[in-house]
N, C-alpha and C positions, 0 to 999 in steps of 0.2 A: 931481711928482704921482705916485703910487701907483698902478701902472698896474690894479691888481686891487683891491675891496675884498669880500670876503663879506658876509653876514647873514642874519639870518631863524633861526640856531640856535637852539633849544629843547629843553627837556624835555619829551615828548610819551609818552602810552601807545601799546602797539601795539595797531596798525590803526587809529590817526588819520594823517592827513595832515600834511604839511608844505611850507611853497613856501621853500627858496633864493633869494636874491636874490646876482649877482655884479656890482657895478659896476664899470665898463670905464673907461680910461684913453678919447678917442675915435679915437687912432692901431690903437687895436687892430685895427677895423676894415681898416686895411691886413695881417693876419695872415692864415695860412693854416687856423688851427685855434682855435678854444677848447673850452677844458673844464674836467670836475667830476671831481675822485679823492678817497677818504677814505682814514683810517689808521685803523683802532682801536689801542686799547693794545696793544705786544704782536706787532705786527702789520704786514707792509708796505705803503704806500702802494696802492691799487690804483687803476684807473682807473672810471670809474663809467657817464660820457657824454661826448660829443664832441661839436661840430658845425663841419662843412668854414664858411667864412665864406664861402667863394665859391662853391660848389654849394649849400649847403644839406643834405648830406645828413647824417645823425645815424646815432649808434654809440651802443648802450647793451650793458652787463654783462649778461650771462645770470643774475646773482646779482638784478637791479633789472629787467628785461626784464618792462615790463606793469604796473608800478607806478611807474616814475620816468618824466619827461619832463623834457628841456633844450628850453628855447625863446631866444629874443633878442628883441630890438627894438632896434632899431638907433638909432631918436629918442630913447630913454634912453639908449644906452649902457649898455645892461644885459642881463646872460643870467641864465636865472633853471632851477631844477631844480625840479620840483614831482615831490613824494613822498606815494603815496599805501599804505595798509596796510601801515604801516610794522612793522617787526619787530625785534625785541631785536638781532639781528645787523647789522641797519644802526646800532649807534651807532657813531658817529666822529666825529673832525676833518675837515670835508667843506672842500676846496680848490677854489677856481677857477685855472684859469692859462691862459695862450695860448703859442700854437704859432708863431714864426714857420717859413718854407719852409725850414726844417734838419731837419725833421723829430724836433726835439726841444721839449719843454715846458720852457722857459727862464724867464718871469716867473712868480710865482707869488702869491696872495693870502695873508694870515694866518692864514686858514682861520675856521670856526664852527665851536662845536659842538653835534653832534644826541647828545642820548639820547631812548633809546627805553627807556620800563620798563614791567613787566609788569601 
């Protein structure tokens, strides 16, 4: 089984919304971390949002700070990023992946992708 799958990527104007969807393998659940990174073309990886699986607590990018939100739900198996006014420089290949306690992002999804046009 594919421990990550993305979706939800579209083609959207800016300052519309958009909600991420990442389905979780259910072992993920035993991990330390999941999260959301994009790439644009051109461009490396960066990270976007977090969230600890065992505290709860969330990390977001000062670039998305106030317009992205990572949630989960755990009866799905699923974390999801909801983006809201969105802008030209958020288009990417947006990744979900999990963290086990190495403190590295080791699995990773196939990714989706968002554009944003003017």
């Amino acid at each position: 089984q594919v421990p990550l799958v993305e979706s939800g990527g579209s083609l959207v104007q800016s300052g519309e919304s958009l909600n991420l969807t990442c389905t979780v393998s259910p072992d993920t659940l035993n991990y330390h971390s999941i999260g959301w990174f994009r790439q644009a073309p051109g461009r490396a990886r960066e990270g976007v949002s977090c969230l600890s699986l065992g505290t709860g607590s969330t990390y977001t990018a000062d670039s998305v700070e106030g317009r992205f939100t990572i949630s989960r739900d755990n009866a799905k198996n699923t974390m999801y990023l909801q983006m809201t006014s969105l802008k030209l420089e958020d288009t990417a290949v947006y990744f979900c992946a999990r963290q086990w306690f190495n403190g590295q992002y080791d699995d990773w999804g196939p990714g989706t992708q968002v554009t944003v046009s003017s």
